[in-house]
C-alpha positions in Angstrom: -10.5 -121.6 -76.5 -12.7 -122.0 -73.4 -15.4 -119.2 -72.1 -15.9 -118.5 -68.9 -19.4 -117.5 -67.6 -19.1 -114.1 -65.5 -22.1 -115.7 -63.2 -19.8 -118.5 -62.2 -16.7 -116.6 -61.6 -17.0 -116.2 -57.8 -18.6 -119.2 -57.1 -15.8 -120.7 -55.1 -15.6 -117.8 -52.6 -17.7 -118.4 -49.6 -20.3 -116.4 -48.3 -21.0 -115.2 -44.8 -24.2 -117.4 -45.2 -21.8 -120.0 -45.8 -21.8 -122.8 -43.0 -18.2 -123.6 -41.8 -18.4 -127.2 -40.4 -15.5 -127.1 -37.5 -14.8 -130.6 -35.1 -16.0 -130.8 -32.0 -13.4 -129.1 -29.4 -11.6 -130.5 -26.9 -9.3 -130.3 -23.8 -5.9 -131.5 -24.6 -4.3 -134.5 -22.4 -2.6 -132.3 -19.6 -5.4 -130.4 -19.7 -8.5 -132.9 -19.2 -5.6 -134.3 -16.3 -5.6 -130.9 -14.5 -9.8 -130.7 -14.6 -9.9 -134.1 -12.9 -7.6 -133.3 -10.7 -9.5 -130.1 -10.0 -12.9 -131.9 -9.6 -11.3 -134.7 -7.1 -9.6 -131.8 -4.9 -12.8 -129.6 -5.0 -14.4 -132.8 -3.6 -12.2 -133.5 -1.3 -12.2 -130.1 0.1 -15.5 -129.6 0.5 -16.2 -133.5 1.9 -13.7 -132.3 4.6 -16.0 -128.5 5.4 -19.1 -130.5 5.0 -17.7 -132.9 7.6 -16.6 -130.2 9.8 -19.8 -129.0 9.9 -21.9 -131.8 10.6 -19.4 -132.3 13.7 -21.6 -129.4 15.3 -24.4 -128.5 13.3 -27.2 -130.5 14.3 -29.3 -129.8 11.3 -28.1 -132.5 8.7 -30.6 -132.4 6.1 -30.0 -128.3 5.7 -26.2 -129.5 5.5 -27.1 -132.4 3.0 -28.4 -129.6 0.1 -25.9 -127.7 0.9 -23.6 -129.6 0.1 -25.5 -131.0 -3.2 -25.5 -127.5 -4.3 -22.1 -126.2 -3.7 -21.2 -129.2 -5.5 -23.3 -128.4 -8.5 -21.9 -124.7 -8.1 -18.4 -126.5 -8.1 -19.1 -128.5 -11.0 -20.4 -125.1 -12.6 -17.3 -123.0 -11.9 -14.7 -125.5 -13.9 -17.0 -124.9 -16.6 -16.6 -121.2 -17.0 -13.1 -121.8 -16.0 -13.0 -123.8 -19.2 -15.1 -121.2 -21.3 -12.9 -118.0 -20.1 -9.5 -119.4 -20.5 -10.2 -121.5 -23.5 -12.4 -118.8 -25.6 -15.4 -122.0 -25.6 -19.0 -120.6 -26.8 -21.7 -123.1 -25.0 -21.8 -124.9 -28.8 -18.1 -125.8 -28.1 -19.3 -127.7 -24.9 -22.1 -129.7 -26.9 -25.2 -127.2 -26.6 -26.3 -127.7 -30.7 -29.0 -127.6 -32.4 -30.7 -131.3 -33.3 -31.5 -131.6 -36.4 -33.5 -134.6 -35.9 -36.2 -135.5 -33.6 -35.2 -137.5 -30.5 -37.7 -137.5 -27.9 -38.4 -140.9 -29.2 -35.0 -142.2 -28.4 -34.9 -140.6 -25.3 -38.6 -142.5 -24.0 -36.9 -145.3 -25.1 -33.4 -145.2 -23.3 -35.3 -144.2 -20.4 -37.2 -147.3 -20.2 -34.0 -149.5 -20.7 -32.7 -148.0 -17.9 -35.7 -148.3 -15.3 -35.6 -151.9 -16.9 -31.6 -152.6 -15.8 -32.4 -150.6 -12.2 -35.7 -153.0 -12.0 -33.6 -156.1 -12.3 -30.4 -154.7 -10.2 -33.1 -153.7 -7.7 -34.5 -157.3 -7.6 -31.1 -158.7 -7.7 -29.8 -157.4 -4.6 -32.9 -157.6 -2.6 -32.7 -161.2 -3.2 -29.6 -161.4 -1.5 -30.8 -159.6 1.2 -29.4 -155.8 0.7 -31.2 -152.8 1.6 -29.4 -149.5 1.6 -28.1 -148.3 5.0 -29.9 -145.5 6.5 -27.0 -143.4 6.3 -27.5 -142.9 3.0 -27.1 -139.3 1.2 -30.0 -140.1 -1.3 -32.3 -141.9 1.3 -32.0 -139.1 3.4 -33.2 -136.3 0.8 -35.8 -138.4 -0.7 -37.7 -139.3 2.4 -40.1 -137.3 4.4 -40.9 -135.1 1.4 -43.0 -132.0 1.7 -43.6 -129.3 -0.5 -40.4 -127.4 0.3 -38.3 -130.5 0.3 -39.7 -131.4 -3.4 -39.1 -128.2 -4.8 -35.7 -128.3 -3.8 -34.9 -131.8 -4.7 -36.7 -130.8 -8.4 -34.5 -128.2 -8.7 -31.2 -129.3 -7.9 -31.4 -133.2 -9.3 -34.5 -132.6 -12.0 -32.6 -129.0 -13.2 -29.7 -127.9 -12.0 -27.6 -131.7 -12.3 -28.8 -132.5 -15.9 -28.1 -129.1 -17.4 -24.1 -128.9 -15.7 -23.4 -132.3 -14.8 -24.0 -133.2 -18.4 -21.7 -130.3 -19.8 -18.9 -131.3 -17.5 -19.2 -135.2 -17.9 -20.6 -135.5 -21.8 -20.1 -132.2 -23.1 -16.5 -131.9 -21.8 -15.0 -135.3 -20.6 -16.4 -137.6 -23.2 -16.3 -135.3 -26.0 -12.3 -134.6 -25.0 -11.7 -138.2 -24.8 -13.6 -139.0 -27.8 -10.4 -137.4 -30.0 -8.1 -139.7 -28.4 -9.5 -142.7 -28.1 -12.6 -144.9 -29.5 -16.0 -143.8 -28.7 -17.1 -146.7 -26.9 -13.7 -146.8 -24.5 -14.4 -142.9 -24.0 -18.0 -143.4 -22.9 -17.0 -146.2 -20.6 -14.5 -143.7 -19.0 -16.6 -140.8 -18.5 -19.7 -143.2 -17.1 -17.0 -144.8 -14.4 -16.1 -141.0 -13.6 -19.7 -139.9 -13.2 -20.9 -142.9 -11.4 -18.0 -142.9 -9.2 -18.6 -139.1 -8.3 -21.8 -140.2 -6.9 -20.0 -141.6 -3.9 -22.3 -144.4 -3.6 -20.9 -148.2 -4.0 -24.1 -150.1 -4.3 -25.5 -147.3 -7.0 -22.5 -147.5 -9.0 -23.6 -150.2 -11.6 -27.4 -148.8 -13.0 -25.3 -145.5 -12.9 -22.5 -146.2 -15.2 -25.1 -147.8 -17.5 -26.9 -144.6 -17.3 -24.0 -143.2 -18.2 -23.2 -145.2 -21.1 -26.5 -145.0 -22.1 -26.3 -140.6 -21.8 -22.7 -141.0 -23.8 -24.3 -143.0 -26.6 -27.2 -140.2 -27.3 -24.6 -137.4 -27.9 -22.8 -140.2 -30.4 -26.1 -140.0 -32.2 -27.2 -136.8 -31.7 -23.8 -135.1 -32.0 -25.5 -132.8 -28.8 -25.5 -133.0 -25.2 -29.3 -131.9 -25.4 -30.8 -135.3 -25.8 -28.6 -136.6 -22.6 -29.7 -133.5 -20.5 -33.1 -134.1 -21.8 -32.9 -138.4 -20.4 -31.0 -137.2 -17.3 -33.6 -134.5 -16.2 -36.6 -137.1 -16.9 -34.7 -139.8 -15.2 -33.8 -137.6 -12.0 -37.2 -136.3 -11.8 -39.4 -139.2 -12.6 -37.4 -140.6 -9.2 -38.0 -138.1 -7.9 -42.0 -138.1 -8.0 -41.8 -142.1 -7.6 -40.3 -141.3 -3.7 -42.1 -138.7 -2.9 -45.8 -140.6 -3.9 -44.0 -143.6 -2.2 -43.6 -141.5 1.2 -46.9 -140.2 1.1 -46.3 -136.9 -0.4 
């Protein structure tokens, strides 16, 4: 005859309290297909209005945020187009709650990668490159003044860690994370996000950024340590050009 204690006998019914642990979601094959399809027609299209612009707009460096914010803005929009038709909270997209400390590990991958661009630098210099003048990037970063800084802070220091890392980590990765090993799925994503850059020369220290940014949310199971690298990274470069042009 057993007894049964009447303290015990709804033990195994959960509480509201109760944490339900969920897996991380994700885009489905056809449907991470159809974003990056999206992404490289929203680029094309607006490459070809930019282009159309600077034909007889004299004012390039006006046309050159422009276009680095409508491209943030177009980054922004597949993101809600995401969250609307797939019922995503910002948690589904990788904004959770460390529960460790990782500033430290964030100092640290930082440092890496100044180390990498520091030697890439040096590498290429000593075969006698220097980026063309036609740059995109050369172009913002020179000539800074106040206004100029402010801008740049807020659209590469702001604006591109907080999306760019929800579209590339927080969706991309994470999606191709469930299909394939984490290490081919960073190696994806970072090709994709360096590549979107649009600059050939730039396209190695930025696919090790991106690795590097891929191997935080591993750790962290969070895209807030990668936004946290990207945003110090961006504006730390930021600061370095504009003291290096006499700002």
């Amino acid at each position: 005859m057993s007894l049964i204690d009447p303290t015990q006998e709804f033990n195994s019914v959960p509480s509201e309290k109760d944490e339900v642990v969920t897996g991380p979601r994700k885009l489905t094959w056809v449907e991470l297909l159809y974003a990056l399809l999206g992404i490289a027609f929203l680029y094309l299209v607006l490459g070809f209005i930019m282009a159309w612009v600077a034909s007889w707009w004299e004012y390039e460096r006006v046309l050159l945020y422009i276009n680095g914010f409508m491209t943030q803005g177009m980054f922004l929009m597949i993101i809600l187009f995401i969250m609307r038709t797939r019922k995503w909270s910002w948690s589904d997209f990788g904004w959770q709650n460390v529960q460790k400390r990782y500033l430290g590990s964030v100092l640290v991958l930082y440092i890496l990668t100044w180390v990498v661009n520091i030697l890439y630098a040096t590498y290429l210099l000593e075969r006698g490159f220097t980026p063309p003048d036609t740059d995109v990037y050369i172009k913002l970063l020179s000539n800074v003044n106040l206004v100029t800084f402010c801008l740049n802070l807020i659209l590469a220091g702001i604006l591109a860690p907080i999306i760019e890392e929800t579209l590339f980590r927080g969706i991309i990765y994470r999606s191709l994370n469930t299909y394939m090993g984490k290490w081919t799925a960073a190696a994806i994503s970072a090709a994709i996000f360096s590549g979107l850059h649009l600059q050939s020369y730039g396209f190695i220290p930025r696919f090790i950024l991106g690795m590097v940014l891929a191997f935080l949310v591993m750790k962290y199971n969070s895209i807030k340590p990668s936004v946290a690298l990207h945003a110090l990274n961006n504006s730390v470069a930021l600061l370095l050009a504009a003291l290096a042009g006499g700002f």
